[in-house]
C-alpha positions as CSV (number, residue, x, y, z in Angstrom):
1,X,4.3,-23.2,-3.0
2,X,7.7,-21.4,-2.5
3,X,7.0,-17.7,-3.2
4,X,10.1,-15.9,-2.4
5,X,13.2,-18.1,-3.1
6,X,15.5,-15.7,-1.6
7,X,14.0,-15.7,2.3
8,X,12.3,-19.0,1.5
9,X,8.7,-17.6,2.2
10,X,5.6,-19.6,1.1
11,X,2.1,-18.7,0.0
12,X,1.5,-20.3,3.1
13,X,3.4,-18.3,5.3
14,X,2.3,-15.0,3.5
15,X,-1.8,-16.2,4.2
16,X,-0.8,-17.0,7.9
17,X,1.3,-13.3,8.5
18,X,-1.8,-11.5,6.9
19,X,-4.5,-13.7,9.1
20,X,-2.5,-13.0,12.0
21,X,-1.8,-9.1,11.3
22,X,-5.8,-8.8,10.7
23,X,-6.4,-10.5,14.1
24,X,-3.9,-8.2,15.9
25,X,-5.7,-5.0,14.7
26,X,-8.8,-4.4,12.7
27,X,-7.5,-1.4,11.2
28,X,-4.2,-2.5,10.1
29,X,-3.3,-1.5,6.4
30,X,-1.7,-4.4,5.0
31,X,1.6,-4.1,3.2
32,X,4.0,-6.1,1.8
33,X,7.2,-4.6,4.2
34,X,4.6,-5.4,7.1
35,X,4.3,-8.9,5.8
36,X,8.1,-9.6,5.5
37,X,8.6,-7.8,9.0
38,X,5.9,-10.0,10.5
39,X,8.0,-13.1,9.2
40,X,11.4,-11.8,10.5
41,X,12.6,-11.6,7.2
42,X,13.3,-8.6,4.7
43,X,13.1,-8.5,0.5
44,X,16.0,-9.4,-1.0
45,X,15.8,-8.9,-4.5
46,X,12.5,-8.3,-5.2
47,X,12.2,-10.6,-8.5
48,X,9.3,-12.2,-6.1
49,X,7.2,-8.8,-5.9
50,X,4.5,-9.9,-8.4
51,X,3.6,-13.1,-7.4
52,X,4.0,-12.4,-3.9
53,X,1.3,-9.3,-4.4
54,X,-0.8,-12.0,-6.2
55,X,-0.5,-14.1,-3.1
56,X,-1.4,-10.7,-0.8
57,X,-4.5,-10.5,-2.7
58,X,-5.8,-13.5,-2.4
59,X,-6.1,-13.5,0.8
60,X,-10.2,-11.9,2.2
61,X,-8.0,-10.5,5.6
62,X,-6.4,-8.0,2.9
63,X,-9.5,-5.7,2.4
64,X,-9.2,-2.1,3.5
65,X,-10.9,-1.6,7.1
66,X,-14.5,0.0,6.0
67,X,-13.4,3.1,8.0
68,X,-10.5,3.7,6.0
69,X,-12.3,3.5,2.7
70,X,-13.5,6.9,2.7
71,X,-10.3,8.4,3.2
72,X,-9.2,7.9,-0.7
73,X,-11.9,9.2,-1.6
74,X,-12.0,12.7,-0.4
75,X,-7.9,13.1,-1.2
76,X,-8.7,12.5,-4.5
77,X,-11.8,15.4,-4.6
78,X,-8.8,18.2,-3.4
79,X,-9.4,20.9,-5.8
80,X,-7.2,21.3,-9.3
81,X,-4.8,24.2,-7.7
82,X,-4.5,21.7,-4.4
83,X,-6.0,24.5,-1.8
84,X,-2.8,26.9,-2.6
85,X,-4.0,30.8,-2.8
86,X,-4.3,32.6,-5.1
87,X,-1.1,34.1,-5.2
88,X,1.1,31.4,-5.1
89,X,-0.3,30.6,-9.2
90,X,2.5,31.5,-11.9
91,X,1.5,34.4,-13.0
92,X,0.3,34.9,-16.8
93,X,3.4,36.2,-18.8
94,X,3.2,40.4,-19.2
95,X,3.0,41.1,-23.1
96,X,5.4,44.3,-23.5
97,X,4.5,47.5,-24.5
């Protein structure tokens, strides 16, 4: 099935760049720019996005490497005030006297 009309890309073709990026290194995050790169081609005008993703996801060689998992994880644990001091907090507004 023709995915992207504009570069002429196939389901197939986005399966086989993915299988072969996976093969190539273990620890590759998979994007869609890598998978357009890997085909020699670039997005055009991106009315294929969704059903290309679809297509991404499909495929088992997509999963996060297991060692990567982990990293969300603690980002998203980061404290409310983001590790800034103290002192870099708007102050409370002085009430006048």
């Amino acid at each position: 099935m023709i995915v992207c009309h504009c570069t002429n890309i196939t389901d197939h073709d986005i399966r086989a760049a993915i299988d072969w990026m996976r093969t190539s290194d273990a620890q590759a995050i998979i994007t869609p720019g890598k998978v357009y790169h890997a085909l020699g081609k670039s997005a055009d005008c991106g009315g294929c996005m969704p059903l290309f993703l679809d297509m991404m996801r499909s495929n088992d060689n997509l999963e996060v490497p297991m060692q990567l998992r982990a990293l969300r994880t603690r980002a998203s644990q980061e404290s409310e005030d983001e590790g800034r001091s103290q002192s870099h907090r708007i102050p409370q507004q002085i009430s006048a006297a």
